[in-house]
N, C-alpha and C positions, 0 to 999 in steps of 0.2 A: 469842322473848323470853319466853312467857310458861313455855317447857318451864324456863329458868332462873330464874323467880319462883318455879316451884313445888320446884324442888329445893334452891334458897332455904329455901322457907318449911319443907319438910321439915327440914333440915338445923338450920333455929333451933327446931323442933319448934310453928310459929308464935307464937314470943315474940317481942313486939315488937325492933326493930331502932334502933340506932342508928347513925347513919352517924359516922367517926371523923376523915376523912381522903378532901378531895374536890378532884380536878382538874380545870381547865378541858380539855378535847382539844385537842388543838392549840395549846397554848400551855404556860408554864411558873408557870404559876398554880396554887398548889396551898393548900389551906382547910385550916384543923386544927382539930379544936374535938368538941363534942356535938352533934350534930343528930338531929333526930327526919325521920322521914322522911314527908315530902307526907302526907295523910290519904288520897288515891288510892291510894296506892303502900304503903298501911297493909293494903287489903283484900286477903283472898285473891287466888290465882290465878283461882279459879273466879270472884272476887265480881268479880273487873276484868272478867273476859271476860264476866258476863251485861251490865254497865256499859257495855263498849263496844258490844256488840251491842245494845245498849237506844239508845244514842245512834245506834249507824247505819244503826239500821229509823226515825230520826227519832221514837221515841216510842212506835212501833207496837206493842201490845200481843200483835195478832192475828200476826203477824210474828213474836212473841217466842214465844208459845206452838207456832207454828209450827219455827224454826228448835231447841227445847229441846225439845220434846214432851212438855208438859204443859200445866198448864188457865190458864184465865184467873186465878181465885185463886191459884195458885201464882204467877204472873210479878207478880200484886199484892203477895204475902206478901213474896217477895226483893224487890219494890223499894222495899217500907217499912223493911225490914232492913237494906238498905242505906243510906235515907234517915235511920236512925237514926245510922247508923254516921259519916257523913257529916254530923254538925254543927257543920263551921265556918262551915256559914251559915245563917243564920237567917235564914228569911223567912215569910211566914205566905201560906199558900193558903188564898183564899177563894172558893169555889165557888160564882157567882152563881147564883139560879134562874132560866130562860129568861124573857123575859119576858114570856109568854101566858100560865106559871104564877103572875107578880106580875099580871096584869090579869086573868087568874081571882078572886082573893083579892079584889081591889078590887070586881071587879061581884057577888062573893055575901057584900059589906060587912064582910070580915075585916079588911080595911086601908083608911084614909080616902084619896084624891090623895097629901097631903102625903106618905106612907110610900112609896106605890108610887112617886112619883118616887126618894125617896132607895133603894130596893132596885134600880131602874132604873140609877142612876147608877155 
């Protein structure tokens, strides 16, 4: 599947695509109209395959740089690349600090209870 995305993507020189004309399989159902295609199915050949190998090391970084053979910044660089690419959803990552580093801050009086609960929470 993916040797046919790439000869695809060659062939449209990768300019976007639109799909013009789509059938169900196995039935006689058939769509006509403008369609843009999935934002998955928008990325490279290459950007799906680091995508799905990212999804089926479960997340695994060490795994990633392993199975590509390169470093850790680089499997971070593609996967902000891609999380760029990828914005039809919005969601916002918040990275809590552990929190022996919130009850660090509280006992050398950088934060009062009231704060360290709420970073806690």
């Amino acid at each position: 599947m993916i040797h046919s995305w790439k000869k695809l993507a060659a062939m449209t020189d990768n300019k976007p695509i639109v799909i013009k004309k789509a059938a169900v399989t196995g039935e006689e159902i058939i769509i006509e109209g403008n369609f843009e295609l999935p934002p998955l199915a928008r990325l490279t050949p290459d950007e799906q395959l680091f995508a799905a190998a990212f999804l089926k090391t479960h997340g695994s970084i060490k795994q990633m740089e392993k199975i590509f053979g390169i470093s850790y910044p680089t499997v971070k660089n593609r996967l902000n690349a891609l999380g760029k690419k990828l914005d039809f959803i919005d969601i916002e990552v918040n990275v809590k600090p552990p929190v022996s580093e919130i009850l660090d801050k509280l006992e050398r009086g950088e934060i009062d209870a009231e704060q360290a609960v709420k970073e806690i929470e």
